[in-house]
C-alpha positions in Angstrom: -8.0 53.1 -11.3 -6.8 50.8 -14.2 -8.9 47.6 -14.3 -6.6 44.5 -13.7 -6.8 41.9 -16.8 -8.0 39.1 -16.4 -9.3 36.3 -18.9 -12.9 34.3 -18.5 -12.8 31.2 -16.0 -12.0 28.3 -18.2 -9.6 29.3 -20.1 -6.1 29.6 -20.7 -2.8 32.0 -21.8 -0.2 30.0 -24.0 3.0 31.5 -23.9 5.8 30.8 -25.7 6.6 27.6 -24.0 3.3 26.3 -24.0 2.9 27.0 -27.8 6.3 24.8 -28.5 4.3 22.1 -26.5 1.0 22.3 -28.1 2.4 22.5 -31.3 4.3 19.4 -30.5 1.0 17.4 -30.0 -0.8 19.2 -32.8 2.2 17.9 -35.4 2.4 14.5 -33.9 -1.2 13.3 -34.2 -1.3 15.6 -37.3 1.5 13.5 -39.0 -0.2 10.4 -37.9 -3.6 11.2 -39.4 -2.0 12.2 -42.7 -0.5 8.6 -42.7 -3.6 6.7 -42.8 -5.0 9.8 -45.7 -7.0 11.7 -43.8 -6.8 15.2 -45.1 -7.4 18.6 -44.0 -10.8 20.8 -43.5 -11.4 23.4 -41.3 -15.3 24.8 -40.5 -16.3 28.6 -38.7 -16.0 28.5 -35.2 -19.7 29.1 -35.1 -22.8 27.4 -36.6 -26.4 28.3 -36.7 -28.1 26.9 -33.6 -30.1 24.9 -36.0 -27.3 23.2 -37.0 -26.2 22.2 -33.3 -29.3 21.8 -31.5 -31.0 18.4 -30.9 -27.5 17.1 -32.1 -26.0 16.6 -28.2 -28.9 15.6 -26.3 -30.4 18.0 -23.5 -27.2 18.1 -21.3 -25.0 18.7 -24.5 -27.4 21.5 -25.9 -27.2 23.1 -22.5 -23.7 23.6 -22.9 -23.9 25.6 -25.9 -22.8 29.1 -25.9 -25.2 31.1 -27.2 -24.4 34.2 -29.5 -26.5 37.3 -29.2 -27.5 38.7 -32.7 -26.0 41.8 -33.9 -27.4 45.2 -33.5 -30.0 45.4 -30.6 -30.9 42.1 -30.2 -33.5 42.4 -27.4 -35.8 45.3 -29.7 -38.3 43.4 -30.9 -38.1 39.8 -28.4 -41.1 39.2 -26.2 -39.5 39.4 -22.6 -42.6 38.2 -21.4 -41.7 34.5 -22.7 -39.7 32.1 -20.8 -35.7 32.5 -20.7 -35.6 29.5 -23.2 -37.9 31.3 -26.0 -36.8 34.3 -25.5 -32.6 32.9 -25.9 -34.2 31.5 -29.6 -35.0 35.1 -30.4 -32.0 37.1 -29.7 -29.9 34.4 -30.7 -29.3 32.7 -33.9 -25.7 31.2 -33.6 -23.9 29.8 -31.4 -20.4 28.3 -30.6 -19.9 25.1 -32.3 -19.6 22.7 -29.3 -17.4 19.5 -31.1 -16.1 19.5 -34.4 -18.0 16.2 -35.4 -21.7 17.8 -36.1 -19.8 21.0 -37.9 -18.3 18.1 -40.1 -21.4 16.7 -40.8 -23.4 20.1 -42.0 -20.0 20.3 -44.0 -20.6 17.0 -46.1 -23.9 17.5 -46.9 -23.1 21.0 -48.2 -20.4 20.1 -49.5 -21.3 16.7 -50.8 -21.3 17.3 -54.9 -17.2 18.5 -54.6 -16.0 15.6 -52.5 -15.6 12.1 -52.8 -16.9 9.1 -50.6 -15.6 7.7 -48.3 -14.5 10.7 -47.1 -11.7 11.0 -44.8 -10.7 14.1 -42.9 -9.2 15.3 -40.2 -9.5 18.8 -37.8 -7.6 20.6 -34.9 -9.5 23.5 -33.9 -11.0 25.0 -30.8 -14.7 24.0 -29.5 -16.6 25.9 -26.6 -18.6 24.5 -23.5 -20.5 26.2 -20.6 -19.3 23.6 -18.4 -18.1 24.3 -14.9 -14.4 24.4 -15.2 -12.4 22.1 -13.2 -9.6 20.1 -13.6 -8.8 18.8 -16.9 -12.0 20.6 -17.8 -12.0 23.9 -19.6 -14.6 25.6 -21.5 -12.4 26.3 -24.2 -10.3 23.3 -25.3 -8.9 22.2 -28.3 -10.2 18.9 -30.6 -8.0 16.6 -33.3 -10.7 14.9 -35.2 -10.5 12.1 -37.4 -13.5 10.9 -39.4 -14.2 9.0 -42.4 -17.9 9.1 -44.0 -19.5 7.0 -46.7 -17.9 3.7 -45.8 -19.6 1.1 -42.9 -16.5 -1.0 -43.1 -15.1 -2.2 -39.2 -11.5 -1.4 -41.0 -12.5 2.0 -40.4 -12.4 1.4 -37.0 -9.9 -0.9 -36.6 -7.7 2.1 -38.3 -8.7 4.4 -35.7 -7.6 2.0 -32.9 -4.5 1.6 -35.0 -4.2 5.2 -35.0 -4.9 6.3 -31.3 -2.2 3.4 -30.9 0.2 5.1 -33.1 -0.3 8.7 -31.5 0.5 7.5 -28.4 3.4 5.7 -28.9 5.2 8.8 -30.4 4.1 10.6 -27.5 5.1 8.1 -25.0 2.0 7.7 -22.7 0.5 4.5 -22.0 -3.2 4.2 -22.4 -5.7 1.7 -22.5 -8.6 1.6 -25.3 -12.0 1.0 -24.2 -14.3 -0.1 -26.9 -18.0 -0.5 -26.7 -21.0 -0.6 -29.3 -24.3 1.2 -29.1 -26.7 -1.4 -30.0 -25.5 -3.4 -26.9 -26.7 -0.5 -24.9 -30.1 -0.6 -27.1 -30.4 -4.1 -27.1 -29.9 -4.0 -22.7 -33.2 -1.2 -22.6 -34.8 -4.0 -24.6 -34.4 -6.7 -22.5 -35.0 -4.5 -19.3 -38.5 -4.2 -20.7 -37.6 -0.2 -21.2 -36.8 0.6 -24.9 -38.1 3.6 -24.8 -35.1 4.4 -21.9 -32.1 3.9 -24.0 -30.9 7.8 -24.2 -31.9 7.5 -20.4 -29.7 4.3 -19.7 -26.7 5.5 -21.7 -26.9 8.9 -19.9 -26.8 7.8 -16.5 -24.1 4.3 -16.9 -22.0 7.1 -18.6 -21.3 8.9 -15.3 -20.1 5.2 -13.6 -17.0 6.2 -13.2 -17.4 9.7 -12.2 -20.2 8.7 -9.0 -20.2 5.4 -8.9 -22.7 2.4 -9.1 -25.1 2.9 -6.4 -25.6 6.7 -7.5 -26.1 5.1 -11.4 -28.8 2.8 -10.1 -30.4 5.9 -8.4 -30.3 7.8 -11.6 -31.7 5.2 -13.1 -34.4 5.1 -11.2 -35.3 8.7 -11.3 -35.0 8.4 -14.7 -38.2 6.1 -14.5 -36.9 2.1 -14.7 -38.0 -0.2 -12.5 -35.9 -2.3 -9.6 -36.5 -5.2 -12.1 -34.9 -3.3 -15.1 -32.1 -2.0 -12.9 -31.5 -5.6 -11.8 -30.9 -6.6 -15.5 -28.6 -3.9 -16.4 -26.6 -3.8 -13.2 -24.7 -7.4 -13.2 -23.3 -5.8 -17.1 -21.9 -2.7 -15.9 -18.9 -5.0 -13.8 -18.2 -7.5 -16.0 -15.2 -8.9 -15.8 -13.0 -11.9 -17.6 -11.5 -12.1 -21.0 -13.0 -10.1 -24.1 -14.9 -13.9 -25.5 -15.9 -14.2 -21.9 -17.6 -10.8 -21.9 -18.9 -11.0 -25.5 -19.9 -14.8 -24.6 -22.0 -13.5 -21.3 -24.0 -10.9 -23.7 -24.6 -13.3 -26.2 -26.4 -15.0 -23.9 -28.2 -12.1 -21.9 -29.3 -10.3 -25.5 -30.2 -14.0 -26.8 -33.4 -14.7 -24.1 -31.0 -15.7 -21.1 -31.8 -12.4 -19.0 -34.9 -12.6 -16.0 -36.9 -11.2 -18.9 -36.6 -13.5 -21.3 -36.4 -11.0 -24.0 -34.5 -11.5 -26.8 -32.6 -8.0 -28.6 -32.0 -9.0 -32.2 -30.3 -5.4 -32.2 -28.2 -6.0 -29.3 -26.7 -9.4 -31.0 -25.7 -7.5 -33.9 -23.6 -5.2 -31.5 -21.7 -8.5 -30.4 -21.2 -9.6 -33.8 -19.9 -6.3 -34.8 -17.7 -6.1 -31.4 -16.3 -9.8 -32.1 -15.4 -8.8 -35.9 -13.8 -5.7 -34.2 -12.0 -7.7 -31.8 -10.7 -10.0 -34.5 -9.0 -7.1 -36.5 -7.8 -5.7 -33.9 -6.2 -8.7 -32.8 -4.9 -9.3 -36.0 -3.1 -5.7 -36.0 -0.6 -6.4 -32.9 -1.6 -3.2 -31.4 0.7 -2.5 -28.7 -1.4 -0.8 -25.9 -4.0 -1.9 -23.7 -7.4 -2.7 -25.6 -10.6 -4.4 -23.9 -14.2 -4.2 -24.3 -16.0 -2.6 -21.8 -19.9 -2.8 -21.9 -20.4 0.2 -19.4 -19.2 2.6 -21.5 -21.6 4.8 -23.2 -20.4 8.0 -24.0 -22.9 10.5 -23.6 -23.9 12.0 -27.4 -26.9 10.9 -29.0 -25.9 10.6 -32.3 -23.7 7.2 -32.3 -25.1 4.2 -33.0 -22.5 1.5 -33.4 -18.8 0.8 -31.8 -17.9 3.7 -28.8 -14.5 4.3 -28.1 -12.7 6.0 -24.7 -9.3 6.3 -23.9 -7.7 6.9 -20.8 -3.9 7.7 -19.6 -2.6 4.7 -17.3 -0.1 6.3 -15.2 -1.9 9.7 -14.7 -5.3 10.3 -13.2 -7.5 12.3 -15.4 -11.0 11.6 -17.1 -10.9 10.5 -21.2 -7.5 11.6 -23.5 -9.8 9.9 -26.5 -13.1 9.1 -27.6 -15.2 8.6 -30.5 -17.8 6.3 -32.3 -19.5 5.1 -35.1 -22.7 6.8 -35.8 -25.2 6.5 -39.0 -27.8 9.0 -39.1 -25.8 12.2 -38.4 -25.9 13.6 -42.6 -29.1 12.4 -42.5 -30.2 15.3 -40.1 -28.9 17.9 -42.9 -30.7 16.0 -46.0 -28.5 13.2 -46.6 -29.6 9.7 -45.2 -27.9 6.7 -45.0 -24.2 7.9 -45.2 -22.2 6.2 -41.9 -19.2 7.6 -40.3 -17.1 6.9 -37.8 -14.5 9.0 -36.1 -12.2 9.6 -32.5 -11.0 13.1 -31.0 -8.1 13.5 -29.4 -8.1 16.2 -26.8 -5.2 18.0 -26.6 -5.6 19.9 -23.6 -5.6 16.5 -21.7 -3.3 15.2 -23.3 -1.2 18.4 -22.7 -1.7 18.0 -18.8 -1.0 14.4 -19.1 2.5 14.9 -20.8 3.3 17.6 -18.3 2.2 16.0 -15.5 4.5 12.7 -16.7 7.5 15.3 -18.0 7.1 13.8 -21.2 7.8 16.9 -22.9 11.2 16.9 -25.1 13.5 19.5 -23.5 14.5 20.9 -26.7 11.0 22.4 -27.3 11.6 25.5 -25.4 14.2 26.2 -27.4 12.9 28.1 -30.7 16.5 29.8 -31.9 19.3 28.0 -32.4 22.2 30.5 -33.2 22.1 33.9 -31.7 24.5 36.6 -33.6 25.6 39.6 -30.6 25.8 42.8 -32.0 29.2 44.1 -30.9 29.2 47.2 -33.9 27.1 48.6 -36.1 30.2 48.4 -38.8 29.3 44.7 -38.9 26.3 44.0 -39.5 26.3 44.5 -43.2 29.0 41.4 -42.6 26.7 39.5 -40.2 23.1 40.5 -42.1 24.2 37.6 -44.9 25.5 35.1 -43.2 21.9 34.8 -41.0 20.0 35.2 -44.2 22.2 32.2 -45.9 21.5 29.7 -42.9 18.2 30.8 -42.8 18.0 29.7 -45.7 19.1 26.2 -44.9 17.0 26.0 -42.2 18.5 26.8 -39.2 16.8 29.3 -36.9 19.1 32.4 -36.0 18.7 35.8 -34.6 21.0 38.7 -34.5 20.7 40.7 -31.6 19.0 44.2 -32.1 20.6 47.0 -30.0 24.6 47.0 -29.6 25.7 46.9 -26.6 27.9 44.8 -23.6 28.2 41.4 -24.1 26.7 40.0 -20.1 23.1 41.7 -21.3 23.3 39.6 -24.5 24.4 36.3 -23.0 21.5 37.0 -20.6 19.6 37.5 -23.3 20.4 33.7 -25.1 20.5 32.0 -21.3 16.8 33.2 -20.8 15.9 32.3 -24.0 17.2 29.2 -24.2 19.7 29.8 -27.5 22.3 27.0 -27.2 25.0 28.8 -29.6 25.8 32.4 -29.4 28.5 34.3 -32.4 30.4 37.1 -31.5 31.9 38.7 -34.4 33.8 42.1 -34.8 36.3 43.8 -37.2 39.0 41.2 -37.4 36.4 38.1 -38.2 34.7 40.8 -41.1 38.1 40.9 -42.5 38.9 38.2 -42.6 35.8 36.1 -43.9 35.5 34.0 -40.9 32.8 33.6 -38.1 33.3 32.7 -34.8 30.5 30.2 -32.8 30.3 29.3 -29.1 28.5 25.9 -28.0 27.0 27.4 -24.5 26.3 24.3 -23.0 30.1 22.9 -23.6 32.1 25.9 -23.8 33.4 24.9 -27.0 34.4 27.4 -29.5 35.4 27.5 -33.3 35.6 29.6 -36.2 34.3 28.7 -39.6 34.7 30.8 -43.2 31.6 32.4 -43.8 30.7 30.6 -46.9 31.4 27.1 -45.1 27.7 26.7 -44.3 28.1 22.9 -44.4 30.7 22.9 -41.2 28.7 25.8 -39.5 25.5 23.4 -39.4 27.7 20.6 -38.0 28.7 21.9 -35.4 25.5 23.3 -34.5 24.4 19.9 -34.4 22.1 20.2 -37.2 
């Protein structure tokens, strides 16, 4: 009995119509990032665990997929260890779970042959053992855009600008929510739990996904106190203008909290957010952009502004996200070099354009003029004039097999071909070919060498 195909749970066929689509998003943010110079890298889809582990935190580094070493990996492991040291002896790589901490290996590699700051941008595919649902795949697609060597808040105000940008072309409506890391410090200091900060972040992070009361239980198994919670609960729905919000944590982080403490850390996070604000208010950007000072994002390695975006007229979790963070390089053996950078996930943003029909209907269509083959006599006739608008650009295909005409109609309806040429003895003769707008029903004929009037009325 043949075995029926199938593809692992969490991911996904692209046909030929998908393709057109994603490529669509792929060249729009690609043509965006290029505008502001970011340039082109691309890293292996896998890494040495080494590389990615301790990078994501214990929830990211559970999501890694693991790579079993070649050959008989399991000869010479001890199976009487536990499943975790026994996975670090059978398995040295792993797939590369973002394309930020790849980027970050590749600098300090790489750092002699580039120079700073260093801006660069990648689309390629990342893996995660996550539990697919929807919007949520464990094989999905990242557009990153990072610059390194450079703590200037242009940097981020350029991503901003740039998320702004990408969006506009593609015609969704988002809103920009902007946060900074040392806030979230500078609120575990002045809950009297400093120590809790990864522990804060990782539970406020899931407020939108379960909700406040289930955040404050969290954060209680996570070991704070009903005092601490008190502190950090009146932040995570603060509402007014963005000086109202940064106003209220100025005075929180500044001694005004139940604890009296003060977070010199946590006031440089509003000075960095007001500068932020500033510029961006200075750029007219067009979409939605607020401060929101419950949003954490869940990686360990940022440590100043946090940025999420999310769709306004279609309900799905983050399109965007990103940050600033300064000690990633230093991991590898390069300290002190900051980055920031934002992703763009395309497979979101895929179902977001699809679910809005946002798509332009053209996509589908990949050939423009289809030649039927009425005679083999005429192809050498027909042969040149496809190579010669080739040649100008124009995408054309001539029909393999002769044969009736209804089959190759079919053939262009199903396809989506909005011009077909039908051509036999009299038009070789005479020099001329003959072109049918499907849509319209129009039909003319052109000399063969008048390229110029073909492409016109192909619309081109």
């Amino acid at each position: 009995m043949a075995q029926k195909p199938s593809i692992p749970k969490g991911t996904r066929d692209f046909g030929l119509s998908e393709m057109a689509e994603r490529n669509y998003i792929f060249d729009t943010i690609r043509s965006v990032f290029r505008t502001y110079g970011y340039a082109q890298i691309e890293t292996p889809a896998m890494e040495n665990l080494s590389t990615l582990l301790g990078k994501y935190g214990d929830e990211g580094d559970k999501l890694l997929f693991r790579i079993l070493n070649s050959g008989d990996a399991f000869a010479d492991a001890d199976l009487s260890a536990g499943s975790a040291a026994i996975t670090r002896q059978v398995c040295e790589k792993g797939l590369r779970y973002d394309l930020t901490v790849p980027f970050a290996r590749y600098v300090v590699q790489h750092q002699n042959e580039i120079s700073f700051p260093f801006k660069r941008y990648q689309i390629q595919p990342v893996w995660r053992a996550d539990r697919p649902q929807k919007g949520r795949y464990r094989e999905f697609y990242q557009c990153d855009a990072d610059v390194v060597g450079s703590t200037s808040q242009l940097n981020e105000l350029e991503l901003v600008q740039i998320v702004d940008t990408v969006f506009n072309k593609l015609g969704i409506s988002v809103t920009v929510k902007i946060n900074n890391r040392k806030v979230l410090t500078g609120l575990a200091e002045i809950a009297g739990f400093p120590d809790k900060v990864v522990d804060i972040t990782v539970a406020i992070d899931k407020l939108d996904k379960i909700g406040l009361d289930a955040v404050k239980a969290e954060m209680a198994e996570r070991g704070l106190s009903e005092a601490a919670i008190a502190v950090i609960e009146p932040v995570l729905g603060l509402s007014g203008s963005t000086a109202e919000k940064l106003a209220l944590m100025r005075g929180l982080l500044g001694g005004g909290s139940a604890s009296g403490i003060v977070s010199e850390t946590g006031l440089k996070g509003i000075d960095e957010l007001e500068e932020l604000f500033g510029l961006i208010d200075a750029a007219s950007v067009s979409n939605k952009v607020e401060i929101d000072l419950s949003l954490a994002r869940g990686l360990n390695y940022y440590t100043g502004a946090i940025f999420e975006v999310k769709a306004n007229d279609f309900a799905i979790g983050s399109i965007c996200g990103g940050g600033r963070y300064d000690n990633l390089t230093g991991i590898f053996g390069l300290p002190g070099l900051s980055g920031v950078g934002i992703s763009f996930g395309a497979d979101r943003i895929y179902d977001v354009l699809k679910g809005l029909d946002k798509f332009p209907p053209s996509l589908a269509t990949s050939t423009t003029l289809l030649f039927a083959n009425m005679d083999a006599a005429v192809l050498p006739y027909l042969i040149p004039v496809a190579a010669a608008l080739r040649r100008e650009g124009i995408a054309c295909e001539i029909y393999p097999e002769a044969g009736k005409l209804k089959k190759q109609f079919d053939y262009a309806d199903r396809k989506g071909i909005p011009f077909i040429s039908i051509n036999g003895s009299d038009e070789a003769s005479s020099g001329t070919v003959g072109i049918k707008n499907l849509s319209t029903g129009e039909q003319q004929k052109f000399p063969a060498g008048d390229l110029k009037s073909i492409i016109g009325f192909l619309g081109k």
